[in-house]
ChimeraX commands (.cxc) that place a marker at each C-alpha (Angstrom):
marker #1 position 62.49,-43.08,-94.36 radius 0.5
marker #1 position 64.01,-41.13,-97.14 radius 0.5
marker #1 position 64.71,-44.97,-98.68 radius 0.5
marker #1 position 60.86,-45.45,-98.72 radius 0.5
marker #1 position 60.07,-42.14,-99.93 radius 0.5
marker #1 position 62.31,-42.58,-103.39 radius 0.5
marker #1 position 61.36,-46.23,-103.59 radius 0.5
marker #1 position 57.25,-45.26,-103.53 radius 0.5
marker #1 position 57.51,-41.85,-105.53 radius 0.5
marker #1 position 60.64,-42.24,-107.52 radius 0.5
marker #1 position 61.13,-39.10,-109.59 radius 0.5
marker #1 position 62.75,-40.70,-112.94 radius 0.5
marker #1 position 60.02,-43.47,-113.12 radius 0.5
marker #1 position 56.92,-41.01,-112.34 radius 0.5
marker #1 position 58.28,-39.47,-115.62 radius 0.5
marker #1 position 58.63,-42.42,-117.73 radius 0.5
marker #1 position 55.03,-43.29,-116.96 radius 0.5
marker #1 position 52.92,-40.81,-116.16 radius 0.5
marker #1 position 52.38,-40.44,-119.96 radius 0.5
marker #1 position 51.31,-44.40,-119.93 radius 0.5
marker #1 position 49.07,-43.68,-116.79 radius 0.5
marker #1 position 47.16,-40.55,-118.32 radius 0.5
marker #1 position 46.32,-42.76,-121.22 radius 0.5
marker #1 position 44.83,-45.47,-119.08 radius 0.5
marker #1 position 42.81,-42.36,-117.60 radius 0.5
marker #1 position 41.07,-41.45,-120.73 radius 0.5
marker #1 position 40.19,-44.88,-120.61 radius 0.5
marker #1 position 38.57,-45.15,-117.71 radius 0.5
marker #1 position 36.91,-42.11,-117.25 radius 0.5
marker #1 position 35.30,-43.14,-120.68 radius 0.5
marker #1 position 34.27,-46.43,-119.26 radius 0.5
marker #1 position 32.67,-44.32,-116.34 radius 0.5
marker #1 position 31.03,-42.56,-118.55 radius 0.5
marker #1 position 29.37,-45.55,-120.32 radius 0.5
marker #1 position 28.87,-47.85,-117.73 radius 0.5
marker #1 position 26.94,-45.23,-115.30 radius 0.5
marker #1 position 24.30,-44.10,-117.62 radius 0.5
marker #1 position 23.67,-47.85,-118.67 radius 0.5
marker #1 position 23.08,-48.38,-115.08 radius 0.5
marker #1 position 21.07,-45.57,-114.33 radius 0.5
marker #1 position 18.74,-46.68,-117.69 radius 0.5
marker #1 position 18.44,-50.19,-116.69 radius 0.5
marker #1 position 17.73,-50.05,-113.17 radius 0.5
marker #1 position 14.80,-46.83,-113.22 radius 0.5
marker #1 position 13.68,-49.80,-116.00 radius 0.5
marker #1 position 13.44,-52.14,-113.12 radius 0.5
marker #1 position 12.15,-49.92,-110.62 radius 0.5
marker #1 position 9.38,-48.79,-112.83 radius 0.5
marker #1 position 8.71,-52.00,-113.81 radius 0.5
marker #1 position 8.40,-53.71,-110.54 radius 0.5
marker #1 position 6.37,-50.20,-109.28 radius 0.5
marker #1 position 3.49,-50.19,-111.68 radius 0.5
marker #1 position 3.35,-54.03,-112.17 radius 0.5
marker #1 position 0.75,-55.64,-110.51 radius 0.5
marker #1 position 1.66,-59.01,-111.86 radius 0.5
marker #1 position 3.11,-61.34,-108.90 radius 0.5
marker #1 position 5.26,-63.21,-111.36 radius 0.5
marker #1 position 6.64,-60.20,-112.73 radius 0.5
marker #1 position 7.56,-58.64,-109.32 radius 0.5
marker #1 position 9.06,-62.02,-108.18 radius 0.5
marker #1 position 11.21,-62.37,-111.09 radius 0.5
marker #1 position 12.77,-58.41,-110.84 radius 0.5
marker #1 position 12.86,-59.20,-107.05 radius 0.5
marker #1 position 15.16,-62.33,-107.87 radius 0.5
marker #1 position 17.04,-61.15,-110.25 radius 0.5
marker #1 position 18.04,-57.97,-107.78 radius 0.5
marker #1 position 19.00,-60.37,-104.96 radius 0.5
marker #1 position 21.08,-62.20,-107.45 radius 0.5
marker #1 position 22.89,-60.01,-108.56 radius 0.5
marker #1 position 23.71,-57.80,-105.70 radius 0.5
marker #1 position 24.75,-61.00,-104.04 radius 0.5
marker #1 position 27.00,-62.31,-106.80 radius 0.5
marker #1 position 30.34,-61.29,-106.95 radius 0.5
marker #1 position 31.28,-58.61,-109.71 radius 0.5
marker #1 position 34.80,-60.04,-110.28 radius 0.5
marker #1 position 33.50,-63.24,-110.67 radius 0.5
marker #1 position 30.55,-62.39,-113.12 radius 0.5
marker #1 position 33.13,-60.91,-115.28 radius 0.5
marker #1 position 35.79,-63.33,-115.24 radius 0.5
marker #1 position 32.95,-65.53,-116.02 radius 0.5
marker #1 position 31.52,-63.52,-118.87 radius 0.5
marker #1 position 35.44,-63.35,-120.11 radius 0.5
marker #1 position 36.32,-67.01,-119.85 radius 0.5
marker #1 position 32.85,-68.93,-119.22 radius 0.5
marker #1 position 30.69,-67.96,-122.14 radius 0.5
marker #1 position 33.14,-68.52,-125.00 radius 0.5
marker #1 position 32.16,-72.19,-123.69 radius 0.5
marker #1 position 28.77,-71.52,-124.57 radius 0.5
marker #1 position 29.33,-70.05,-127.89 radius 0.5
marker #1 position 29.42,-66.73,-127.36 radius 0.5
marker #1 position 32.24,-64.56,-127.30 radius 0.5
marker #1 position 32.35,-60.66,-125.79 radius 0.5
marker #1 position 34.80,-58.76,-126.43 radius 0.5
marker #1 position 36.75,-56.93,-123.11 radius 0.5
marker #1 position 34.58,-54.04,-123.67 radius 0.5
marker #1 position 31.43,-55.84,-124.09 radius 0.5
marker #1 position 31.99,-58.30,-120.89 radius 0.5
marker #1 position 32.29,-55.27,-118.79 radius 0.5
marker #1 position 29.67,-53.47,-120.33 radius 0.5
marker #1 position 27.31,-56.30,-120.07 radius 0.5
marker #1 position 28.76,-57.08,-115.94 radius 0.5
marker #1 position 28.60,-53.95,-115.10 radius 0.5
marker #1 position 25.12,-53.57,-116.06 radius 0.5
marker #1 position 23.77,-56.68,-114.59 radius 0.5
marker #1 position 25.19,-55.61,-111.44 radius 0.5
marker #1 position 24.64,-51.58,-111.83 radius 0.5
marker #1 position 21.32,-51.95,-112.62 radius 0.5
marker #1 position 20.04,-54.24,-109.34 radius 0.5
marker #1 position 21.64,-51.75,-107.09 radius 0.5
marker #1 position 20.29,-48.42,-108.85 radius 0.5
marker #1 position 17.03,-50.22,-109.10 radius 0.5
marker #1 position 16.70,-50.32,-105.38 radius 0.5
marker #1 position 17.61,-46.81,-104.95 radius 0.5
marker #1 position 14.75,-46.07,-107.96 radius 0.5
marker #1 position 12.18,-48.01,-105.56 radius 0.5
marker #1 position 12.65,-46.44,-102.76 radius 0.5
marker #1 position 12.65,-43.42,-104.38 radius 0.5
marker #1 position 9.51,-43.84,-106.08 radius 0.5
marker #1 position 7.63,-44.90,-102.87 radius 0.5
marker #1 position 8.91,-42.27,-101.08 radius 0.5
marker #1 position 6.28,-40.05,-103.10 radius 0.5
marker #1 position 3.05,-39.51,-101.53 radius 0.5
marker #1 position 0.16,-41.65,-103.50 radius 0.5
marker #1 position -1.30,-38.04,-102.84 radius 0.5
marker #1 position 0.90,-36.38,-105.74 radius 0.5
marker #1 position 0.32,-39.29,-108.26 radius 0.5
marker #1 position -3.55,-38.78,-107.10 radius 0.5
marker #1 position -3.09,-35.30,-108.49 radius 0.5
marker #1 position -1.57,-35.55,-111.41 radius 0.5
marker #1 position -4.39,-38.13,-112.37 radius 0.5
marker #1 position -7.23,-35.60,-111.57 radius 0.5
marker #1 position -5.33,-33.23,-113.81 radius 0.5
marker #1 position -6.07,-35.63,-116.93 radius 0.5
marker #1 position -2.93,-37.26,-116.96 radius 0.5
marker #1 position -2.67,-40.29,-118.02 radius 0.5
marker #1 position -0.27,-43.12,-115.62 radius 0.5
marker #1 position 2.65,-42.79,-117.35 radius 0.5
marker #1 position 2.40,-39.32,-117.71 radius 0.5
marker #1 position 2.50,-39.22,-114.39 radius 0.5
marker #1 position 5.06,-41.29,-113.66 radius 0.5
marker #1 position 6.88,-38.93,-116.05 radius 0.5
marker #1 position 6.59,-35.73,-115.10 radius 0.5
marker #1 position 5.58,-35.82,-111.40 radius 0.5
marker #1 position 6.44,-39.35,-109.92 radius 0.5
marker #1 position 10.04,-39.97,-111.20 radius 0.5
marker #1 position 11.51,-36.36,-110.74 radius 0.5
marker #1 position 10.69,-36.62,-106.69 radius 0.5
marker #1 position 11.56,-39.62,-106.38 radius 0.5
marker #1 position 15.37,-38.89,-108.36 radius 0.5
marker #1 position 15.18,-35.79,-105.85 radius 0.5
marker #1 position 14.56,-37.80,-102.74 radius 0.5
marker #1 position 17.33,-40.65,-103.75 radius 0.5
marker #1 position 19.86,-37.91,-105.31 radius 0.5
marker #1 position 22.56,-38.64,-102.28 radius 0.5
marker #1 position 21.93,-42.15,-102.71 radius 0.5
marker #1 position 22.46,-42.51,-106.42 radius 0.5
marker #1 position 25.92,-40.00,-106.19 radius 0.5
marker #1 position 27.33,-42.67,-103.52 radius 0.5
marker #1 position 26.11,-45.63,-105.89 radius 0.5
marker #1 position 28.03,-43.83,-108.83 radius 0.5
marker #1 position 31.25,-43.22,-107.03 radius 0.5
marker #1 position 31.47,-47.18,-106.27 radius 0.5
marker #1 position 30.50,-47.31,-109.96 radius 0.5
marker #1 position 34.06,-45.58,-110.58 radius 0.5
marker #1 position 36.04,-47.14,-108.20 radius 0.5
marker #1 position 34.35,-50.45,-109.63 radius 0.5
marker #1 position 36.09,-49.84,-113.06 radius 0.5
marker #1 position 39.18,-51.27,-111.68 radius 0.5
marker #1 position 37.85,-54.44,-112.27 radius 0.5
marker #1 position 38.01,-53.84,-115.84 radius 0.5
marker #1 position 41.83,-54.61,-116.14 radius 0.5
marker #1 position 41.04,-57.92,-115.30 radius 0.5
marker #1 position 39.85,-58.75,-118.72 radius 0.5
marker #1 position 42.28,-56.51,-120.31 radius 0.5
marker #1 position 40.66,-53.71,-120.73 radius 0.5
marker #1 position 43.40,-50.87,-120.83 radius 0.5
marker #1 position 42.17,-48.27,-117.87 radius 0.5
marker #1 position 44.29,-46.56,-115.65 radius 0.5
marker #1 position 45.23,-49.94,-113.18 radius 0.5
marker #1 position 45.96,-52.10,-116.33 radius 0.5
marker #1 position 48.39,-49.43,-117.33 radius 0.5
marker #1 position 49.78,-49.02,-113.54 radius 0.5
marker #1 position 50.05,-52.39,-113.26 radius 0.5
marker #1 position 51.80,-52.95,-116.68 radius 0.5
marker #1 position 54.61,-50.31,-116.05 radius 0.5
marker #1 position 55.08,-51.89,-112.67 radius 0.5
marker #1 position 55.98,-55.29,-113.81 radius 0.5
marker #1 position 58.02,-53.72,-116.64 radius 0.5
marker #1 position 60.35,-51.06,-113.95 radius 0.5
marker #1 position 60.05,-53.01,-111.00 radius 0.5
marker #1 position 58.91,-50.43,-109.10 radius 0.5
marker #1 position 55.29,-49.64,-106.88 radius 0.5
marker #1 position 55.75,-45.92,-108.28 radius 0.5
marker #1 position 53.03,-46.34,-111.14 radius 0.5
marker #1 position 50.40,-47.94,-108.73 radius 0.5
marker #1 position 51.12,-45.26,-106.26 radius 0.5
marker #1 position 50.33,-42.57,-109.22 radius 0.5
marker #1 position 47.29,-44.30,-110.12 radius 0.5
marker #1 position 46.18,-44.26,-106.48 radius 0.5
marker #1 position 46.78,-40.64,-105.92 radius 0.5
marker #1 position 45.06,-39.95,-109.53 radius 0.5
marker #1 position 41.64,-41.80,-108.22 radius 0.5
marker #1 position 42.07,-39.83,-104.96 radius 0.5
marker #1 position 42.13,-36.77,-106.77 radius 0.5
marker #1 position 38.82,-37.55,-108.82 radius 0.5
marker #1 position 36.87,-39.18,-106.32 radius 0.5
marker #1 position 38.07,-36.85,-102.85 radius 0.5
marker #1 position 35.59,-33.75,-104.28 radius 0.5
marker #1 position 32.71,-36.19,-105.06 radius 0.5
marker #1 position 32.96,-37.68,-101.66 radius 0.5
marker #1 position 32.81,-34.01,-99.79 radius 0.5
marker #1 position 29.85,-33.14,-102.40 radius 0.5
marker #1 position 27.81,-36.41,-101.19 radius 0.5
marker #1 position 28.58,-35.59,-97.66 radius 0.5
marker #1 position 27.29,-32.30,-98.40 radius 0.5
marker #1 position 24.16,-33.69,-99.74 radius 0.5
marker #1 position 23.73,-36.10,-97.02 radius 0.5
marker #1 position 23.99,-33.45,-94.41 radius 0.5
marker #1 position 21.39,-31.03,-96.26 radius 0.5
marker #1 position 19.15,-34.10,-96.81 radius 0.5
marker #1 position 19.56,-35.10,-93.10 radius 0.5
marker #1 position 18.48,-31.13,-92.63 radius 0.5
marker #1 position 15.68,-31.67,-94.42 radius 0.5
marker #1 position 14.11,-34.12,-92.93 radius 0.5
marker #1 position 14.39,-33.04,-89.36 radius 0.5
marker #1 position 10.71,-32.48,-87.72 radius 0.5
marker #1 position 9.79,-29.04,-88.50 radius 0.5
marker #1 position 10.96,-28.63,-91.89 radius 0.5
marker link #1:1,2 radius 0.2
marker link #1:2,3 radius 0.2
marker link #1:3,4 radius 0.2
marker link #1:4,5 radius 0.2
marker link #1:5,6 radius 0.2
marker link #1:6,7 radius 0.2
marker link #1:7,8 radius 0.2
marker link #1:8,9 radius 0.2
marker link #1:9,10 radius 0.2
marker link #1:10,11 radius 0.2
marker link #1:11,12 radius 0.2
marker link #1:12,13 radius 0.2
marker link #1:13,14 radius 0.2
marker link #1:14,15 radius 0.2
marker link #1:15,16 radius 0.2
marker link #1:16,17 radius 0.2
marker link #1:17,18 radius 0.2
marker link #1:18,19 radius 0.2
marker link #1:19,20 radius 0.2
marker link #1:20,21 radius 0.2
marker link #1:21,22 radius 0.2
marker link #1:22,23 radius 0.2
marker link #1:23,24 radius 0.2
marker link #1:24,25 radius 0.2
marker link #1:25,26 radius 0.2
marker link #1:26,27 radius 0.2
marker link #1:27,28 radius 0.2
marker link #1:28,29 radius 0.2
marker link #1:29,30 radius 0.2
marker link #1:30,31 radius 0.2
marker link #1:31,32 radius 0.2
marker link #1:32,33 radius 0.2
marker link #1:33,34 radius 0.2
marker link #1:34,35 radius 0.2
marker link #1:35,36 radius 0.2
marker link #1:36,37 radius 0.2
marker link #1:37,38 radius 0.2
marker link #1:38,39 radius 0.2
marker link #1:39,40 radius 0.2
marker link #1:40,41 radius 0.2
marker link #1:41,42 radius 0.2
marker link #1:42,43 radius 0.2
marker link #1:43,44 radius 0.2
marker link #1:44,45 radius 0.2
marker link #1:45,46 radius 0.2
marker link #1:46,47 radius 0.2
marker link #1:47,48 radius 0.2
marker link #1:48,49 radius 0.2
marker link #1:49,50 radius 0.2
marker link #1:50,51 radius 0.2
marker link #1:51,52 radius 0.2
marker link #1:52,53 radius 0.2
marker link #1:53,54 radius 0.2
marker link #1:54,55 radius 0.2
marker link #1:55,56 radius 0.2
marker link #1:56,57 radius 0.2
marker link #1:57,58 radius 0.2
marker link #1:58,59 radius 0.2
marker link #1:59,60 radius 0.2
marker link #1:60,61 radius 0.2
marker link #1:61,62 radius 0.2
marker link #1:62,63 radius 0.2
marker link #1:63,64 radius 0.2
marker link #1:64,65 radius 0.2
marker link #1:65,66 radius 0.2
marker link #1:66,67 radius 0.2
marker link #1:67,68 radius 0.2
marker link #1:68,69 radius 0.2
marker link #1:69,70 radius 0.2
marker link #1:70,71 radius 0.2
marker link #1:71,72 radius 0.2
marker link #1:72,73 radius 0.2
marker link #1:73,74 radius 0.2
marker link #1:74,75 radius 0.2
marker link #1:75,76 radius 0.2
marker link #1:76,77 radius 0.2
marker link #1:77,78 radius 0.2
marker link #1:78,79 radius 0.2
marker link #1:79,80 radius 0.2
marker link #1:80,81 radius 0.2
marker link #1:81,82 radius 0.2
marker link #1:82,83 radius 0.2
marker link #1:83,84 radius 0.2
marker link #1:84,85 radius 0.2
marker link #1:85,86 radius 0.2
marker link #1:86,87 radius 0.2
marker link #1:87,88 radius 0.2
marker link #1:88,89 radius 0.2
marker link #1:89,90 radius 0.2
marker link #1:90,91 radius 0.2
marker link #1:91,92 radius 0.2
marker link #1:92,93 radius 0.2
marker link #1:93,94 radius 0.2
marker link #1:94,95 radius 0.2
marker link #1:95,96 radius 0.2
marker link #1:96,97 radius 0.2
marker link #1:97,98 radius 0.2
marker link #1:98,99 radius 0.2
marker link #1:99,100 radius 0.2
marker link #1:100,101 radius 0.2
marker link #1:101,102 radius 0.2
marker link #1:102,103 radius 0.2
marker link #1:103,104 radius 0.2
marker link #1:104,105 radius 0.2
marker link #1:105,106 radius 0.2
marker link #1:106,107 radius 0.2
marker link #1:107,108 radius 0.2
marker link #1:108,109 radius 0.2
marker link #1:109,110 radius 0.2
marker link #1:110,111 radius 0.2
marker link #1:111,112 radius 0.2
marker link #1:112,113 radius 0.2
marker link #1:113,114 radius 0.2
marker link #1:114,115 radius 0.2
marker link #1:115,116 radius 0.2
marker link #1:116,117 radius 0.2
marker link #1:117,118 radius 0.2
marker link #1:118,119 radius 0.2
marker link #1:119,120 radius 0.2
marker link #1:120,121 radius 0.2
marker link #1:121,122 radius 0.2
marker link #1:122,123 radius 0.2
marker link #1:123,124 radius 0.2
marker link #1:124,125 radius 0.2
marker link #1:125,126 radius 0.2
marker link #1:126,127 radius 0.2
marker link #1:127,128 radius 0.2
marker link #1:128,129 radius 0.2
marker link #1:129,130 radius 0.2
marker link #1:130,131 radius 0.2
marker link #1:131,132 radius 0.2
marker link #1:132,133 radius 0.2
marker link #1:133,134 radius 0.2
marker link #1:134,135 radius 0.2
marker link #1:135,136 radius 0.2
marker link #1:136,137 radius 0.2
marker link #1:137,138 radius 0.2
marker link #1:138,139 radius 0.2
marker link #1:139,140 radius 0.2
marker link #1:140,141 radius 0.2
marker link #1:141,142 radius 0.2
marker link #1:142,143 radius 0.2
marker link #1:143,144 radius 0.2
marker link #1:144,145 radius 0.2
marker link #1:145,146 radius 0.2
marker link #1:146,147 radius 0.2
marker link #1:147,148 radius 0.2
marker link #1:148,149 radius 0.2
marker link #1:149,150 radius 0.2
marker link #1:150,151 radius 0.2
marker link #1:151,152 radius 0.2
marker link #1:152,153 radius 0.2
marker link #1:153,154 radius 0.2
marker link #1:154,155 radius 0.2
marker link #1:155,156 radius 0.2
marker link #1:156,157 radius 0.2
marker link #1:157,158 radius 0.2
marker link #1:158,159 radius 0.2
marker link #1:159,160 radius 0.2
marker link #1:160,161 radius 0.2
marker link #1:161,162 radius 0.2
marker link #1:162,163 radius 0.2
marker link #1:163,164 radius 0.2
marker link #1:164,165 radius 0.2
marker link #1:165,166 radius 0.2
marker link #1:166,167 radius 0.2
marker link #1:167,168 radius 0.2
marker link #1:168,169 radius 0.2
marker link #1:169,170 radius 0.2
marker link #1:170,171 radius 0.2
marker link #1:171,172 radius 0.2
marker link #1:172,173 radius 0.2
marker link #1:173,174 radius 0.2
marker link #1:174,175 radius 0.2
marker link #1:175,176 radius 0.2
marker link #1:176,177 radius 0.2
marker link #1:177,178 radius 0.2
marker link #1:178,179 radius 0.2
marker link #1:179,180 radius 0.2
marker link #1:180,181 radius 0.2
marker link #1:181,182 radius 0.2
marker link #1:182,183 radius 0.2
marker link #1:183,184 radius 0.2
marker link #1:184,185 radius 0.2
marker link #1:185,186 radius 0.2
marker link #1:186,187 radius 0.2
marker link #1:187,188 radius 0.2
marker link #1:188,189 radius 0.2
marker link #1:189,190 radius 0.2
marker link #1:190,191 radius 0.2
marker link #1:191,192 radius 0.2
marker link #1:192,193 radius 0.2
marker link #1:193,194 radius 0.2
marker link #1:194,195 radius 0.2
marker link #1:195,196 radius 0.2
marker link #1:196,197 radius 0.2
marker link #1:197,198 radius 0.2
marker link #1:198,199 radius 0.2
marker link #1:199,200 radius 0.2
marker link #1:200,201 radius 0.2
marker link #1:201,202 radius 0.2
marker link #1:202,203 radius 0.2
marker link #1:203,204 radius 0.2
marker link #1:204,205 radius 0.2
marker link #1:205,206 radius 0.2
marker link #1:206,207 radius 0.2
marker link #1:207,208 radius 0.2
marker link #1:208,209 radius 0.2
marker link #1:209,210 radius 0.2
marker link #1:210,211 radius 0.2
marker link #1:211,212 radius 0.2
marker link #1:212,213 radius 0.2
marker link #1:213,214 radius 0.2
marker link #1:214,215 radius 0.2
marker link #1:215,216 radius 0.2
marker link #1:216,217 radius 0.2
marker link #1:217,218 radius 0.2
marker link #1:218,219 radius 0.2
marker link #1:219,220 radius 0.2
marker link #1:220,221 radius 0.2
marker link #1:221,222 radius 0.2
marker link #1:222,223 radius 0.2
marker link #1:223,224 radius 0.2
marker link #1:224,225 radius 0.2
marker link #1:225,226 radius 0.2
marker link #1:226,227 radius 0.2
marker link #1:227,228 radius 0.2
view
């Protein structure tokens, strides 16, 4: 036992590299940072879109394109962004093929939470705002959106913790987050230490988010019991 202990958390190597792993961090929490809000902008884009459209065409395509991508693979899309489109002529660079994958997939999942979200508002409070003067995007605006982003909130935290834990995927086109740094000082000492630390690290960030969203869940769940 004690031989698996010192193999997994060996004291010497989680000293050489922590400084390595923190630096992937920064990385990655940046990327987070990036790649959330571009998802959150593109898919209340798509929800909106698809909710006030009353063009078939137009609903069909945003409908297809969220199946699509919610079915296609995310790994694949950006090895295939990475490798594939230099083929094509175009070249991304590592940041730009997972900035561009993540929001083609980001987006078709947070667009689905949007939609829901928006027609779980009563046509009765977008028949209110109207009588008030305002105009329909007005109301989707100011009364519309915020209940809908209020009856979807638990849905859009659990969305953005996959988000996170999606960044992994990054280090397979090189990008330099927190796995691509575990993984580097691992085939450099030989040793599963590094990958253990960057484990425990995502634990760390991700544990308190996951007790917030179950609170959330549980309050909604409250909520919505008959009599409330």
């Amino acid at each position: 036992m004690n031989n698996i202990i010192q193999t997994f958390f060996n004291i010497d190597v989680l000293k050489e590299v922590t400084p390595y792993v923190i630096n992937g961090l920064w990385t990655t929490l940046a990327l987070s940072l990036w790649v959330i809000p571009l998802g959150l902008a593109s898919g209340l884009l798509l929800a909106v879109a698809g909710f006030v459209s009353k063009s078939r065409l137009v609903r069909g395509v945003l409908v297809v394109y969220i199946d699509f991508f919610r079915a296609f693979p995310p790994l694949v899309l950006l090895i295939f962004l990475y490798t594939g489109l230099p083929y094509l002529g175009v070249e991304l660079s590592p940041l730009g093929c997972v900035a561009v994958g993540f929001m083609l997939n980001n987006s078709s999942y947070f667009g689905e939470i949007f939609r829901a979200g928006l027609e779980s508002v009563a046509p009765g409070q977008r028949e209110a705002a109207r009588s008030t003067g305002m105009s329909r995007l007005q109301s989707l605006i100011w009364v519309e959106i915020p209940q809908a982003l209020r009856n979807v909130f638990p849905d859009l935290v659990s969305n953005m913790i996959e988000v996170v834990k999606l960044t992994t995927l990054a280090s397979v086109v090189s990008v330099p987050d927190m796995l691509y740094a575990a993984r580097t000082a691992q085939s450099m000492l030989y040793n599963p230490t590094p990958i253990v630390l960057a484990a425990a690290i995502y634990l760390t960030l991700l544990w308190p988010l996951v007790i917030f969203l179950g609170h959330l869940e549980k309050r909604r769940s409250i909520v919505n019991r008959p009599g409330f």
